[in-house]
C-alpha positions as CSV (number, residue, x, y, z in Angstrom):
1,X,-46.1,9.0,-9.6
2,X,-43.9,8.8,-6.8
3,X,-40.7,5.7,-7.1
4,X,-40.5,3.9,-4.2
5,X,-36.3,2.3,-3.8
6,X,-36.2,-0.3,-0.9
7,X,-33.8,1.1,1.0
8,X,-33.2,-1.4,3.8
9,X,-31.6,-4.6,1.3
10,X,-29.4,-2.0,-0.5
11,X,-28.2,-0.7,2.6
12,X,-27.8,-4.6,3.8
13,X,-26.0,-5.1,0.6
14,X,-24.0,-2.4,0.5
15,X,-22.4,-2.4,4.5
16,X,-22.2,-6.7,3.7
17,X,-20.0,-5.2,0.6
18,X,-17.8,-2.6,2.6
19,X,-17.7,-5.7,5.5
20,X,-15.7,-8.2,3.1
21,X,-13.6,-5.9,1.5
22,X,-12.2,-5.1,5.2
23,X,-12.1,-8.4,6.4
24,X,-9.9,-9.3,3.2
25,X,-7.5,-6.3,3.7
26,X,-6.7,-6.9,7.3
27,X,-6.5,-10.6,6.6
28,X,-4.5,-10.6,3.6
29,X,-2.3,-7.7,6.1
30,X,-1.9,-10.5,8.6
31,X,-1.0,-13.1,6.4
32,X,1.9,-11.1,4.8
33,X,3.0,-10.3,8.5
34,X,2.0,-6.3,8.4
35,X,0.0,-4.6,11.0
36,X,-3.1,-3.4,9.1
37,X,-3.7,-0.4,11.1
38,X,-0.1,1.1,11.3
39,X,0.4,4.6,9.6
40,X,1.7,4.1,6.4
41,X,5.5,4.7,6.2
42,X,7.1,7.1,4.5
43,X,8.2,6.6,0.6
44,X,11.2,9.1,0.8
45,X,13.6,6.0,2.2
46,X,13.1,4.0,-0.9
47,X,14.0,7.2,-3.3
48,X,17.3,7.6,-4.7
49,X,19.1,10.2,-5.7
50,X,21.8,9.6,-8.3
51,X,24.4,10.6,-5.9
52,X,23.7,8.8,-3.6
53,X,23.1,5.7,-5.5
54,X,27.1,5.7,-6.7
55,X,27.7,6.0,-3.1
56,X,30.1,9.5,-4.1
57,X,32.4,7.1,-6.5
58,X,31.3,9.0,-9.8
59,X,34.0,10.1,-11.7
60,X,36.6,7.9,-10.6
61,X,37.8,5.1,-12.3
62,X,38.2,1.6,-10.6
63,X,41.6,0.0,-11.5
64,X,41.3,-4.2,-10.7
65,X,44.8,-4.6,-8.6
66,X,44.5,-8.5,-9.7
């Protein structure tokens, strides 16, 4: 017995499906001010590194002149 699957409303369904997800990312993009289709950026500017988070003053003590 052969199963026939109507293909043509899951299709329907499923592009309707992929549609609102992309309408909702670019429009929540838009409303936070962000260009939806700009590469993303890279991660390595948000990254510290313990030396440069002390800005080079570890080890030295900080006397308040007051």
């Amino acid at each position: 017995m052969l199963i026939l699957i109507p293909w043509k409303p899951l299709v329907i369904a499923w592009c309707a499906l992929a549609a609102m997800l992309w309408v909702g990312y670019v429009g929540y993009s838009v409303l936070e001010g962000k260009n939806p289709f700009a590469m993303a950026q890279q991660h390595s500017s948000r990254l510290r590194t313990p030396g440069a988070a002390d800005n080079g003053t570890r080890g030295k003590s900080h006397l308040d002149s007051r």
